[in-house]
PAMARKE-42965 format. One record per residue: x, y, z negated of N, C-alpha, C in turn. Coordinates in steps of 0.05 Angstrom, whole numbers, plus 5000, padded with zeros to 4 digits. Layout:
N
XYZXYZXYZ/...
# end
This chain:
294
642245231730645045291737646645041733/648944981750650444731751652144711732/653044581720655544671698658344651719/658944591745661844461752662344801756/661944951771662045271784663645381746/661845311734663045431702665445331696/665945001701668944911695670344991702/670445071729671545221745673045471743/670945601727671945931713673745971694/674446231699676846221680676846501675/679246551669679646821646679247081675/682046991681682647251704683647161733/682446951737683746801761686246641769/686446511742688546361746687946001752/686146031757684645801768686245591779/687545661800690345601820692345481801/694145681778696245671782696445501749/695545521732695045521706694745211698/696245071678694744781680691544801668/689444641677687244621656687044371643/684944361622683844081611682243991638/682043681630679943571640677343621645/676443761624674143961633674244201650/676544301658676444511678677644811658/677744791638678145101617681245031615/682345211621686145281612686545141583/688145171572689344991555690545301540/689445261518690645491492694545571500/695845291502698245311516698545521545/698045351557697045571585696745761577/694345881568693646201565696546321541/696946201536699446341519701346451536/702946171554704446231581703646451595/701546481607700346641627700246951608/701146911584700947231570698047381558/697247101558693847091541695147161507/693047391496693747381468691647451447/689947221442687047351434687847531411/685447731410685147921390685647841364/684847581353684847461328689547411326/688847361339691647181338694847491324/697347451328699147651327699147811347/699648051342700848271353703648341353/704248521385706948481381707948791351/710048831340710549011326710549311322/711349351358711549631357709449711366/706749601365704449621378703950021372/703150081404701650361400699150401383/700150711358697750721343696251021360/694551051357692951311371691051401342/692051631330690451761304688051891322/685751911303684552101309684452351308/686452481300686452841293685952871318/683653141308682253221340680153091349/679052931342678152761353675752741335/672452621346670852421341670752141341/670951971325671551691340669151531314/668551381330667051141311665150921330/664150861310662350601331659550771339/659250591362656250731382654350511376/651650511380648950401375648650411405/649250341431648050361450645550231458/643650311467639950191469640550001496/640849761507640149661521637949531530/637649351550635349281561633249061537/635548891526634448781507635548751482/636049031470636349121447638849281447/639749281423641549481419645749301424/646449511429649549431444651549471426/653349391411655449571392656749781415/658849831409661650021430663550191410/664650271414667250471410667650731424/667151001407666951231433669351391413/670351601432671551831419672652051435/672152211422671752451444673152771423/673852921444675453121435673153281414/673753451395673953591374672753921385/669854031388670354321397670954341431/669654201437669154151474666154011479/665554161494662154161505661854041528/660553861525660353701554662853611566/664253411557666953371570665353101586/667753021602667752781619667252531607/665452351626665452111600666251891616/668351821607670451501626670151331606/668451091620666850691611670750671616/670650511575673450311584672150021575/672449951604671549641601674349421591/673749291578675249251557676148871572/678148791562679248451568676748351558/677847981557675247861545676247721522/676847851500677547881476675647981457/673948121469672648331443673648601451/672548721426672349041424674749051402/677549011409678948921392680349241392/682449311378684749501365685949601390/687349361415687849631442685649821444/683149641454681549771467680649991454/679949971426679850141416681850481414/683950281417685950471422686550701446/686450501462686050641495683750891496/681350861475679351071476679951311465/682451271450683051451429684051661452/685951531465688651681477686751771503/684951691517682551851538682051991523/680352081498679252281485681252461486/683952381470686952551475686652701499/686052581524686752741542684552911549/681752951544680253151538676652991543/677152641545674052581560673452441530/670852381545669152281521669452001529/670851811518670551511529669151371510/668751141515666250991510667750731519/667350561494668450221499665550021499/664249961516661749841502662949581502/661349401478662949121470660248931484/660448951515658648761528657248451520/659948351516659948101505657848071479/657448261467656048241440653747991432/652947951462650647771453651147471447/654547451447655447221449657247181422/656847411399658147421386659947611379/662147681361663847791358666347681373/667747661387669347561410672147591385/672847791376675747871367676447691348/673847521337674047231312674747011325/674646981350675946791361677646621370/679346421352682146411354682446211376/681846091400681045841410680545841437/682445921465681446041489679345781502/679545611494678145411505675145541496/674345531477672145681454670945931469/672946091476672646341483671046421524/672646181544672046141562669046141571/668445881567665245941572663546091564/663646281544662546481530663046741557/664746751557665947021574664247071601/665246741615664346631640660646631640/659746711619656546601623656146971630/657647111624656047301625655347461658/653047551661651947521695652847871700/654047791718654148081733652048281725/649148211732646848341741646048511709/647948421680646248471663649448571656/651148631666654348801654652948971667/652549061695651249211710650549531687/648249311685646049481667647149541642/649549351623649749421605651049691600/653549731634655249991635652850181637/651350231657649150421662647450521637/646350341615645250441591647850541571/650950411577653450701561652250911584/653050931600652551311614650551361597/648251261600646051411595646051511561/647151251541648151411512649551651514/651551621531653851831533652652101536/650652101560649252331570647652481542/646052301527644952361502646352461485/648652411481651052481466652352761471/651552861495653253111500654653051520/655952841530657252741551656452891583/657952881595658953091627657752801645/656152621648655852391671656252501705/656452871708656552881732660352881740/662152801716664152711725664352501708/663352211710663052041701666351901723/667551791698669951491704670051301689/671951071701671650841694674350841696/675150581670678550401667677250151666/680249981671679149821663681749531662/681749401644683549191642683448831644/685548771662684548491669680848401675/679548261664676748241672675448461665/676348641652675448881646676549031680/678448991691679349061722677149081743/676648821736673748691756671648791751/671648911727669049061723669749271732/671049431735671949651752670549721784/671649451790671249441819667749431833/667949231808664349171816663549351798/663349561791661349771785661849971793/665050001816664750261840663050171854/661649881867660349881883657849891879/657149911850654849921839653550221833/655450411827654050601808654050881828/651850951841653251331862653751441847/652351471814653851721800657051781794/657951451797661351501792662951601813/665551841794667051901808669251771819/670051601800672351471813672251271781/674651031795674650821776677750701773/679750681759682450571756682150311747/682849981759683049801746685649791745/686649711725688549491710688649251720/690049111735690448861740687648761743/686048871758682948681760682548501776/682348181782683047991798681448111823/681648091848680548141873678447921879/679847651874677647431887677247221852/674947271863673247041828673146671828/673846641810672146421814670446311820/669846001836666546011835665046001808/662746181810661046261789657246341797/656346201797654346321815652446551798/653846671772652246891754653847121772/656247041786658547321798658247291822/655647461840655747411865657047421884/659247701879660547831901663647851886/665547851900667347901886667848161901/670148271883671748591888672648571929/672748381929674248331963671448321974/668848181968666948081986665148511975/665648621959664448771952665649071973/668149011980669349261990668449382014/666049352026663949512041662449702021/661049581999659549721993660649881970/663150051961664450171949663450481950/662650571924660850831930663551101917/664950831901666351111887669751041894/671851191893674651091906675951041879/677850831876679250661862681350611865/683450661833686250571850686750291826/687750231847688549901835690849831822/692249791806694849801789695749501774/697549341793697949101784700449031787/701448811777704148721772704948481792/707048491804708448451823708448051817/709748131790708947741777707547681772/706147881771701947641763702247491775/701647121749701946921763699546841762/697447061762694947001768693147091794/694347311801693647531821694947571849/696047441860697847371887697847671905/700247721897700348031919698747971937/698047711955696447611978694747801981/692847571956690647741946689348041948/690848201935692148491927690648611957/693448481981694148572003692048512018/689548322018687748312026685048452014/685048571992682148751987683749011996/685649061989686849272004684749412042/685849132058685549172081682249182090/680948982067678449012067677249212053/678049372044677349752042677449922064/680349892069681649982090679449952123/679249692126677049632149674649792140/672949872117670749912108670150242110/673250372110673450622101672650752081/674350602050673050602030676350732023/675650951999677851171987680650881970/682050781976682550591954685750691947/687450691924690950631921691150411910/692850321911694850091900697050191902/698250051869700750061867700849841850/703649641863704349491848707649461839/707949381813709949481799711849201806/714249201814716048931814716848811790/716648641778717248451762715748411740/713048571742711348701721710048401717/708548281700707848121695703648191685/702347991693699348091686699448131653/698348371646697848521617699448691619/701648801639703648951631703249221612/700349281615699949591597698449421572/698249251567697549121532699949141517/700149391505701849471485702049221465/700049001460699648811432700948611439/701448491471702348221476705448311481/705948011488708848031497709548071522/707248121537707548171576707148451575/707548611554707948901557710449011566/710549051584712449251600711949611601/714249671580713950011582713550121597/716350141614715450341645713250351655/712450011668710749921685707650101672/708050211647705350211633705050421627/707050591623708050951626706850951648/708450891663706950991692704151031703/703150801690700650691708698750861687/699250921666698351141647698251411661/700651481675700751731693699751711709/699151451720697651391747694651511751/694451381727691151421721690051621716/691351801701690252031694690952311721/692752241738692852341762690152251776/689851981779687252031792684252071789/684252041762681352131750682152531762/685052621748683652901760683552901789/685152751803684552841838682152851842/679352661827677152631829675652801816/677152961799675953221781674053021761/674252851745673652721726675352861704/677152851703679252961681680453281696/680053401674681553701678683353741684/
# end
C-alpha cells in the first residue's frame, strides 16, 4: 500500500477546506477550528448525563474474526428480545458520549451496542494528539469494520437481542459507517447517520464511498447534517441524495441552517441544542417508521 492516498486522509472530509501539515494530517489547531474535540482533552460543562436506572449497561467481550472486540451495550430492564441498534461511534474511542448515546437508545426500549472497532489500534480515548490519532483511524479497512459490525449483531443475537429489527446510528465517521453498512448488511432495517461525510478521501483500504455505494443500498437511511459543515458541502449532501434518488433507494435528509459538523456532541463546543433535539426526534421517528423501535 502507498503511503500518499493515507496523507491524504483525514478525519471526516475536510481534506479541502482544513489547513494541513506538510505531511498531509490537519494540524491539532485545525481540528480544534473545525470542532474536533478528542475524548482525552475538555468537555464542555453542561455535558448530557444518561443514569442507568432501568437499565443493563456495561462492557461487551465481542468474538471477532481475530479475537476478541471490547464495546459498550445497554439495554432496558424486564424486556425480552428488544431491538438491537450498532452505535457506531466518532474516531475518538469508545469515549463517555458514546457511551452515553447507548444509554438513552436503551431509554427508549432497544438493546444498543457501541463496539470500540478501533481496538486493535489501541485505546483511542488516551489520545491527546490529532496528528497521532489520524493515521491510526485512516488504516482501518472497510472490509474488516464490515465484519467487525456483523460479529456485534451476532453477540447481540446471543445476548437476547431482536436482529430481525436490527438498526444502526451513527456519528461523523461513525456517519460513514452508517452508510456503508446499509449497503452491506440485508438483515438491517434502517440506519440514521449523523453528519456522515458522502464522498472519502482517497484511501485505497475505503473502496466505495456512501455516493459511489448508493446503488447498492439494502436498507433506507436518513441523513442528518448541518447546514455549516465546513467539512461536508450541502453540494455534496445534494449529490448522494440524487444518487439514491436515481437508484431508487428509501433515503431523508435533513439539514439544519447554521448547524455546524458535531452539532449533536453534547461534549464539544459545536453542540447546538435544537439542531440536536431534533435530530434526536428525527431518529427515533425513523427507526419506528421502520418498526426497529416500538
Amino acid at each position: 500500500m502507498s503511503a500518499e492516498p493515507m496523507q491524504t486522509s483525514d478525519v471526516i472530509g475536510l481534506t479541502k477546506v482544513a489547513p494541513f501539515s506538510r505531511r498531509g494530517f490537519m494540524t491539532a489547531t485545525a481540528a480544534v477550528t473545525a470542532g474536533y474535540t478528542l475524548a482525552a482533552g475538555p468537555v464542555r460543562a453542561d455535558v448530557i448525563k444518561t443514569g442507568t436506572d432501568g437499565l443493563s449497561a456495561g462492557e461487551a467481550k465481542i468474538r471477532v474474526a481475530d479475537g476478541e472486540m471490547p464495546g459498550y451495550f445497554a439495554r432496558p430492564n424486564g424486556v425480552s428480545n428488544p431491538p438491537v441498534v450498532l452505535v457506531a461511534m466518532e474516531v475518538f474511542g469508545l469515549h463517555e458520549y458514546i457511551r452515553d448515546v447507548t444509554r438513552r437508545l436503551a431509554k427508549l426500549g432497544a438493546f444498543a451496542v457501541a463496539p470500540d472497532y478501533y481496538f486493535r489500534k489501541g485505546d483511542l480515548t488516551k489520545i491527546t494528539d490529532i496528528p497521532q490519532l489520524l493515521p491510526l483511524v485512516n488504516s482501518k479497512p472497510d472490509a474488516e469494520l464490515l465484519s467487525d459490525l456483523d460479529s456485534t449483531v451476532a453477540w447481540a443475537k446471543s445476548q437476547g437481542g431482536d436482529t430481525g429489527r436490527l438498526g444502526i446510528i451513527g456519528f461523523c465517521r461513525g456517519g460513514r459507517t452508517v452508510w456503508e453498512y446499509s449497503a452491506h448488511s440485508g438483515a438491517l432495517k434502517a440506519g440514521v447517520a449523523f453528519y456522515g461525510p458522502p464522498v472519502d478521501p482517497p484511501n485505497p483500504l475505503w473502496p466505495k464511498s456512501p455516493t459511489q455505494l448508493a446503488p447498492e443500498m439494502k436498507a433506507p437511511v436518513l441523513g442528518l447534517y448541518g447546514e455549516a459543515d465546513t467539512g461536508i458541502p450541502v453540494a455534496q449532501i445534494e449529490a448522494l441524495k440524487a444518487a439514491l434518488a436515481e437508484a431508487k433507494k428509501p433515503a431523508e435528509f435533513k439539514i439544519y441552517p447554521g448547524a455546524p459538523h458535531g452539532f449533536h456532541a453534547d461534549y464539544r463546543s459545536s453542540y447546538r441544542k435544537e439542531a440536536a433535539d431534533d435530530a434526536w426526534s428525527q431518529m427515533q421517528g425513523w427507526l419506528k417508521k421502520y418498526k426497529v423501535l416500538g
